[in-house]
C-alpha positions as CSV (number, residue, x, y, z in Angstrom):
1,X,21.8,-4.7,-6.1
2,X,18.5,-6.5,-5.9
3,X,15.3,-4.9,-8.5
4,X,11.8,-6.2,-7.7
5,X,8.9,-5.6,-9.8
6,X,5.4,-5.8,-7.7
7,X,2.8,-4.9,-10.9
8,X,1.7,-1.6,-12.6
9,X,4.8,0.7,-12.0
10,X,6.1,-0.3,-8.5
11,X,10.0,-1.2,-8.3
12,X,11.9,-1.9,-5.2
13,X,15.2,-1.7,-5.4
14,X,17.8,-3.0,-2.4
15,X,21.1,-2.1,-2.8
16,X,24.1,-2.6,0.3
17,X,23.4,0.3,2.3
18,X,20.0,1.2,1.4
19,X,16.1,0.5,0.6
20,X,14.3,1.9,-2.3
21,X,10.8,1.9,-3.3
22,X,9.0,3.8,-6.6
23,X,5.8,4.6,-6.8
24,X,4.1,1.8,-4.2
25,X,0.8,1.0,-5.7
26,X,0.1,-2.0,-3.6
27,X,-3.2,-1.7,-1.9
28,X,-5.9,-2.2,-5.1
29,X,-3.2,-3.5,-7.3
30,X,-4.4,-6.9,-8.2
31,X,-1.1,-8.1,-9.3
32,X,1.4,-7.5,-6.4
33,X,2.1,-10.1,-4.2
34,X,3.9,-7.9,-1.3
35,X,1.6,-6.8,2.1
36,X,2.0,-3.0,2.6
37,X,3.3,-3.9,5.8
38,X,6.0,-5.7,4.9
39,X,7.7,-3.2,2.9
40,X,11.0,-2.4,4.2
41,X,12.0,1.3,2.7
42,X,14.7,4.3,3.6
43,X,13.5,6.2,0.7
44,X,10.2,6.4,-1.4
45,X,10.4,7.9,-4.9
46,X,7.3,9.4,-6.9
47,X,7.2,10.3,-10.6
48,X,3.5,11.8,-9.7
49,X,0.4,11.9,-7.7
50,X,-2.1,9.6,-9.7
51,X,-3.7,6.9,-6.8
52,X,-2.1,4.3,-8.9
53,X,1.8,5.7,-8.4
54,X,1.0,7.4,-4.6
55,X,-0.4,4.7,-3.5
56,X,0.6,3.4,-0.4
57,X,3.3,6.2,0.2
58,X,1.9,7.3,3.5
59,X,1.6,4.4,5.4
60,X,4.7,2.9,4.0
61,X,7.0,6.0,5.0
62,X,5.1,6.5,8.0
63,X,5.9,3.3,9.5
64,X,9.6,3.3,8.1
65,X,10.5,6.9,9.1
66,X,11.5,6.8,5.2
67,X,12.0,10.2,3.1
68,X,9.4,10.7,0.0
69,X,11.3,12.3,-3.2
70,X,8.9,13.5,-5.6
71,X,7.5,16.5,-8.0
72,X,7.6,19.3,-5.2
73,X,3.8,20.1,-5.4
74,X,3.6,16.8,-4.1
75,X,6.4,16.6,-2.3
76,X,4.5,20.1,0.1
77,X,1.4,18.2,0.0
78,X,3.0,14.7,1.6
79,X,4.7,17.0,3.9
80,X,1.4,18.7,5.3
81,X,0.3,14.3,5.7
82,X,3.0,14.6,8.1
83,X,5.8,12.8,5.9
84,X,9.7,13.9,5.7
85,X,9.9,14.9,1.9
86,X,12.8,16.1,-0.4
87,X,10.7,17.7,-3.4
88,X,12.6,18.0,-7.2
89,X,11.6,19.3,-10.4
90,X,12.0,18.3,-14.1
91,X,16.0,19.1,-15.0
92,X,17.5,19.4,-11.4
93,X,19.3,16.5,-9.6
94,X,20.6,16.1,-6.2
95,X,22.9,13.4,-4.7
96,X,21.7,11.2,-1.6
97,X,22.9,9.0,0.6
98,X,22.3,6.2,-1.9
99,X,23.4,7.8,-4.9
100,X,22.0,10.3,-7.2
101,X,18.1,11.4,-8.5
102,X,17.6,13.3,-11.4
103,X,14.2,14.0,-12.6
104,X,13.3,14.3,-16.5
105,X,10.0,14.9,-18.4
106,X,7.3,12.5,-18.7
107,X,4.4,13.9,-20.7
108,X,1.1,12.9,-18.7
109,X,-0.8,14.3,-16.3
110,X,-0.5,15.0,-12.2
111,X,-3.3,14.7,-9.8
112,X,-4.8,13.3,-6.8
113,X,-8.7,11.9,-7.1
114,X,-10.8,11.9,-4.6
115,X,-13.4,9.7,-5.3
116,X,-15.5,9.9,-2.3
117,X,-15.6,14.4,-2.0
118,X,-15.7,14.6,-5.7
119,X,-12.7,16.3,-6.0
120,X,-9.4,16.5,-7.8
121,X,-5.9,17.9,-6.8
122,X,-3.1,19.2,-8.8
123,X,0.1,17.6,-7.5
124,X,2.3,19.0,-9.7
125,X,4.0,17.7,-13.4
126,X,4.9,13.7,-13.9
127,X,8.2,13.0,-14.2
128,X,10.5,10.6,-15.3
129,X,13.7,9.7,-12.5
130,X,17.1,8.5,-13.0
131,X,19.0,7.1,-10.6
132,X,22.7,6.3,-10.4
133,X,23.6,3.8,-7.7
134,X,26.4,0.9,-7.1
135,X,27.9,2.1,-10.5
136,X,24.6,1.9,-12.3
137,X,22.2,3.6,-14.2
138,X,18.6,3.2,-14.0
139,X,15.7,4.8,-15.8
140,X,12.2,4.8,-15.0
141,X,10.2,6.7,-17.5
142,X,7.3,7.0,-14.9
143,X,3.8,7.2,-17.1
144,X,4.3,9.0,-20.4
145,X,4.3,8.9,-23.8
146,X,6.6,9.1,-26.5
147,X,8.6,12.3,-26.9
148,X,11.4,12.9,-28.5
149,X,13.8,14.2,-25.8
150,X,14.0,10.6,-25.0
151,X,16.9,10.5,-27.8
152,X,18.7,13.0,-25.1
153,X,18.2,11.3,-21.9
154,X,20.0,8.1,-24.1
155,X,22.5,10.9,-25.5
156,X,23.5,11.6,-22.1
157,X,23.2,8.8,-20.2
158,X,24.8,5.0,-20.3
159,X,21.5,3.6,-19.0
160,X,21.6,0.0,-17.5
161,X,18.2,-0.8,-17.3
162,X,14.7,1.4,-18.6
163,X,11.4,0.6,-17.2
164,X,9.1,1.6,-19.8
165,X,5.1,1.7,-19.7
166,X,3.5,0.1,-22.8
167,X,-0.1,-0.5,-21.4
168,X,-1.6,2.4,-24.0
169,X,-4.8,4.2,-23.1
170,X,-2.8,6.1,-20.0
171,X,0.7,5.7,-21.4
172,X,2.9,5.0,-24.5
173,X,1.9,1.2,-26.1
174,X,4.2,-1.2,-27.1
175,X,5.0,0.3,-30.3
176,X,5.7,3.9,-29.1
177,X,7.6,1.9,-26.4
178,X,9.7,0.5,-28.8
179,X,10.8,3.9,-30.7
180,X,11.5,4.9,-26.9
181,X,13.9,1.8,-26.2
182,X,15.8,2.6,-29.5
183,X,16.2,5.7,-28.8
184,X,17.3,5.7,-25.1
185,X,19.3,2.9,-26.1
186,X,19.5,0.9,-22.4
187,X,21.5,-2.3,-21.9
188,X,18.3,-3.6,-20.8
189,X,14.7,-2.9,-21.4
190,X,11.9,-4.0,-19.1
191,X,8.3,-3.2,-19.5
192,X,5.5,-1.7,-16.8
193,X,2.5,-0.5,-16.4
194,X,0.5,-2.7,-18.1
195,X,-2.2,-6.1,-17.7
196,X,-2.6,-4.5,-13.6
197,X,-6.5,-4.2,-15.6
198,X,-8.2,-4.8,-18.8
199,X,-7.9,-1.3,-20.1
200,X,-3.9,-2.1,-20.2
201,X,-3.4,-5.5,-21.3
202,X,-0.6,-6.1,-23.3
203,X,1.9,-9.0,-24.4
204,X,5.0,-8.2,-22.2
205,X,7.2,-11.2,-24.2
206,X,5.9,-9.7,-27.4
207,X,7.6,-6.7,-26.6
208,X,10.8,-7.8,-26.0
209,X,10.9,-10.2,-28.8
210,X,10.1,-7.0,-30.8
211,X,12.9,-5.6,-29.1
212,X,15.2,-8.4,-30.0
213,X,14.4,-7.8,-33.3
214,X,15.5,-4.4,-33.2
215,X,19.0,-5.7,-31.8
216,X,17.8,-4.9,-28.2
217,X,18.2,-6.5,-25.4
218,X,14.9,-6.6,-23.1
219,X,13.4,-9.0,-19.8
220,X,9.4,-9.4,-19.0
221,X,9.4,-9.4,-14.5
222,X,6.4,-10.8,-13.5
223,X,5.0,-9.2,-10.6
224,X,7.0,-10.8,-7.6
225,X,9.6,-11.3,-9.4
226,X,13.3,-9.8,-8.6
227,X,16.5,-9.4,-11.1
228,X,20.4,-8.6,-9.7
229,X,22.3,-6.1,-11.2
């Protein structure tokens, strides 16, 4: 299984059979080095409707035929856009082709912006996803910040790998990012959402030599770049 990281908190993930994609913010995102239109994707997964995490869902599914998971309010609303959705809420899982989504909290907001009418729509609560493909588990905490039910998604789950924001402002910093790594307690820890623009710079290889510290074990992707699993 091939994990790419293109900036803020887009990951692509290839495995054999299939093509995944999480929250494609490519159009407007300073750091990612993919063209929309060369996105290759069976599925699209959401953790919520914020420009910067929708993105460029629509186009991308539209010219894939791929199926959008995400938060059911905005799973409806992608489905009036004319996309194929599967919507989810916070607790329930369901198994796919590829493997299994299950969707946990994330404690942040949940809305579309229209700039240009002014105009702001609730797409439902954030969430967190974890997947369980190829023998592996994968967390991506989606935007959040700390809380402590993180200590139960570690209780109950032998997490490989935990993308975790730490841009502050929006999201959990690197400190609060830190408690959450201890406590979900992932083989591997590797950070988003953050340096995509001033408001959320951070020092990614800070935060995993703070994590090394801890006894954790963590990796800093730059945007482009991929990791096997």
């Amino acid at each position: 299984m091939d994990i790419t990281y293109h900036g803020q908190s887009c990951i692509e993930i290839h495995t054999n059979e299939c093509k995944l994609i999480i929250d494609p913010f490519l159009t407007g995102n300073p750091t990612a080095k993919i063209a929309v239109e060369d996105v290759k994707a069976d599925y699209i997964l959401l953790t919520h409707g914020h420009g910067d995490h929708l993105g460029d869902t629509i186009p991308i599914a539209k010219r894939n035929n791929a199926k959008v998971i995400a938060p059911v309010e905005l799973a409806v609303w992608l489905s009036w856009q004319g996309l194929e959705t599967h919507g989810m809420n916070i607790g329930g899982s369901h198994t796919f082709p590829f493997g299994k989504v299950k969707f946990t909290l994330a404690h942040h907001s949940g809305a579309f912006i229209d700039e240009e009418k002014k105009e702001i729509i609730y797409l439902g609560n954030p969430v967190g996803i974890l997947l369980e493909l190829e023998g592996k588990t994968i967390y991506h905490a989606g935007d959040t910040s700390l809380f402590s039910d993180m200590k139960l998604i570690g209780m109950q789950n032998d997490i490989d790998i935990a993308f975790l924001p730490i841009g502050d402002n929006y999201t959990m910093g690197p400190d609060d990012a830190l408690i959450a790594a201890e406590w979900i307690d992932a083989k591997q820890v590797v950070p988003i959402h953050y340096n995509t623009f001033p408001l959320i710079e951070q020092d990614g290889s800070k935060f995993i030599t703070n994590l090394r510290y801890k006894g954790l074990s963590g990796l800093v992707l730059q945007p482009g770049e991929s990791m096997n699993v």
